[in-house]
C-alpha positions as CSV (number, residue, x, y, z in Angstrom):
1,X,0.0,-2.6,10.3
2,X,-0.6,-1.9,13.6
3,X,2.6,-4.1,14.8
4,X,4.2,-1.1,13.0
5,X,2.0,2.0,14.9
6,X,-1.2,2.2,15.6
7,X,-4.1,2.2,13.2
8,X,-7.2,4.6,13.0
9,X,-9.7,2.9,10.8
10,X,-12.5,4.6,9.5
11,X,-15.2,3.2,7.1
12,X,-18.6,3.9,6.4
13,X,-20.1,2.5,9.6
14,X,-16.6,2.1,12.1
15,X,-14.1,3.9,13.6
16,X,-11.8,1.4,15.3
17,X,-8.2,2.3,17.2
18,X,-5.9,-0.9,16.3
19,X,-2.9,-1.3,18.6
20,X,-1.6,0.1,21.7
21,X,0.9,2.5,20.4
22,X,0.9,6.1,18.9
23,X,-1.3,6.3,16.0
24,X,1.3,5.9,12.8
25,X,-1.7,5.3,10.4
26,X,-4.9,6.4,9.1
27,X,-6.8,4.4,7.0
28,X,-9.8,5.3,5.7
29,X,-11.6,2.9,4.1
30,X,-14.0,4.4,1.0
31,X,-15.4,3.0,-2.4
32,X,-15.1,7.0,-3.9
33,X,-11.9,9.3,-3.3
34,X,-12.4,12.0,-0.8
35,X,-10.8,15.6,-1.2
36,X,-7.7,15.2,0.0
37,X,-6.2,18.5,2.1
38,X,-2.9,17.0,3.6
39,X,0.8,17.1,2.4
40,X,1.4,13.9,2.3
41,X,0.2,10.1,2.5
42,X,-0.3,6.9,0.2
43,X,-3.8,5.7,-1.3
44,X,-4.5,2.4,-1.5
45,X,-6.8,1.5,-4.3
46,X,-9.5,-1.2,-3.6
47,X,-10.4,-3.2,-6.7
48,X,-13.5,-2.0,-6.5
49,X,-12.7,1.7,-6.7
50,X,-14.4,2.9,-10.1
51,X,-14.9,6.4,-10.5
52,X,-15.6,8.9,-13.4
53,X,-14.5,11.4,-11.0
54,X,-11.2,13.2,-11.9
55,X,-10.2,13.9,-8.8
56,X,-6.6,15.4,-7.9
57,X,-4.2,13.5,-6.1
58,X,-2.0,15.9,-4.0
59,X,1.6,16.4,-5.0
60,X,3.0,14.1,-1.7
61,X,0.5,11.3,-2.2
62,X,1.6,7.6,-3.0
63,X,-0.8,5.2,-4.9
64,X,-0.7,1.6,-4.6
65,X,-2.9,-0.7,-6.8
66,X,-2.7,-4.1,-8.8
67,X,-2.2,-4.0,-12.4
68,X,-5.6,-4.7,-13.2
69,X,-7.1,-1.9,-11.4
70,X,-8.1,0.1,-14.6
71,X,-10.5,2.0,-12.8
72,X,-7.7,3.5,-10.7
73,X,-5.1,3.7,-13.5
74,X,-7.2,5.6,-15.4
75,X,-7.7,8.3,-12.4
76,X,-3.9,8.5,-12.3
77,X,-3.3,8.6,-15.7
78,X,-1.8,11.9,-16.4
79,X,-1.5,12.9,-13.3
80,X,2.5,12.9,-12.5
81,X,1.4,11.0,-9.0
82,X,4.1,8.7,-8.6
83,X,2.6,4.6,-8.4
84,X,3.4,1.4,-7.9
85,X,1.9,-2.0,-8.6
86,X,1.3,-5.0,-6.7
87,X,1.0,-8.5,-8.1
88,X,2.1,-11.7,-9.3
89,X,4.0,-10.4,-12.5
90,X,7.3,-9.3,-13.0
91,X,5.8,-6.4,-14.3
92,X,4.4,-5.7,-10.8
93,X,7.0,-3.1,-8.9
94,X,6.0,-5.1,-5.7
95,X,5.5,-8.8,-6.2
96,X,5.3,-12.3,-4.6
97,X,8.2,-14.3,-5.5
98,X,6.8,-17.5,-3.2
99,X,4.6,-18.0,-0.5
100,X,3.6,-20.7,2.2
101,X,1.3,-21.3,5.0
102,X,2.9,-18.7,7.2
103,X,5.5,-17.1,4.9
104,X,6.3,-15.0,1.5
105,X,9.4,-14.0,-0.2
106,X,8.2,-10.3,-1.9
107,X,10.5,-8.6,-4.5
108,X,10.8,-4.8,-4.8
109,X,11.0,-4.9,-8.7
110,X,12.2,-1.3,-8.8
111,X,13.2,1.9,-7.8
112,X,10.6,3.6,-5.3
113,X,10.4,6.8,-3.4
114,X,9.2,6.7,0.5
115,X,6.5,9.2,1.9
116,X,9.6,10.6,3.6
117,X,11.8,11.2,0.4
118,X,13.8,8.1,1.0
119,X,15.4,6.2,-2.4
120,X,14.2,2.4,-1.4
121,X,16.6,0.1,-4.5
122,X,15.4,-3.3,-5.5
123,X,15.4,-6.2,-3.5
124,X,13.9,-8.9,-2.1
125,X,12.7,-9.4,1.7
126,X,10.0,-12.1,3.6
127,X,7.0,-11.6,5.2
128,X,5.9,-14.1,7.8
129,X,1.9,-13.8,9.1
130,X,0.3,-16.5,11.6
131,X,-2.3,-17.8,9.4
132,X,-2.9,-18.0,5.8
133,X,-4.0,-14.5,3.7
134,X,-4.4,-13.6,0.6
135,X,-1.3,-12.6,-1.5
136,X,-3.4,-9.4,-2.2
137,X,-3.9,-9.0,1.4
138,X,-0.1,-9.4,1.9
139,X,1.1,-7.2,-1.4
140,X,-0.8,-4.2,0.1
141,X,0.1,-3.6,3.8
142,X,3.8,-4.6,2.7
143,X,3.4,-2.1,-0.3
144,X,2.4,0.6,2.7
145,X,4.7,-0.6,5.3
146,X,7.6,0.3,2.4
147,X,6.1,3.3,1.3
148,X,5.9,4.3,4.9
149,X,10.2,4.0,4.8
150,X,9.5,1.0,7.1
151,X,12.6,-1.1,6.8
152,X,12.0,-4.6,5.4
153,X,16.0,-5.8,5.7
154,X,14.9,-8.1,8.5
155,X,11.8,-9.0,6.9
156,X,8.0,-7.8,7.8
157,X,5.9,-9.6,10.5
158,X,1.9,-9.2,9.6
């Protein structure tokens, strides 16, 4: 992501700055949901995220999480948060049509709203990266990079 802004990662045990430019991103990397006390953002669930918390999700707030995250589907059940998923299905509102060595083609299976209030329509757009990674790797910083209204008509570079 930090091609797109810079990055402020924090985990348990690291702060790191990523890039050289303005900080664009926060990304705060926890296996439990903090409170949340800003207007707006997207929350990426980890696969690992289980919780019997019901914690609320504030009103502006994004999720992104794969299909089989049931941990984090059940958090948001109910909630009204708005969602998307990210997989290899065309059930999947983000998936992976193909992918390479150094290359994907990704397909925006519906209708999503940006962080900014932007309408983003289905289609379909590449993603090139250096070396090989994941396709869950590649389905979630694409999945932010949209929901950030990043435009993907000339493709993403990871």
């Amino acid at each position: 992501m930090e091609k797109y802004g810079g990055v402020q990662y924090f985990s348990a045990d690291h702060l790191v700055r990523l890039g050289q430019d303005k900080i664009e991103f926060l990304l705060y990397d926890c296996e439990k949901l903090p409170q949340i006390e800003l207007e707006n953002g997207i929350i990426l669930f980890k696969n690992s995220f289980h919780s019997s918390e019901k914690n609320l999700i504030p009103e502006g707030f994004l999720s992104i999480l794969e299909m089989k995250n049931s941990s984090a589907a059940e958090l948001l059940n109910g909630t009204g948060a708005a969602a998307i998923t990210c997989g290899t299905s065309s059930k999947d509102t983000l998936s992976i049509a193909g992918i390479d060595e150094t290359s994907a083609a990704l397909s925006l299976q519906r209708s999503v709203m940006t962080v900014g209030g932007r309408m983003l329509e289905p289609h379909d757009f590449t993603v090139r990266f250096p070396s090989k990674l994941s396709p869950t790797r590649i389905l979630a910083v694409c999945a932010v990079l949209l929901l950030s209204g990043i435009d993907s008509a000339n493709g993403y570079e990871l």
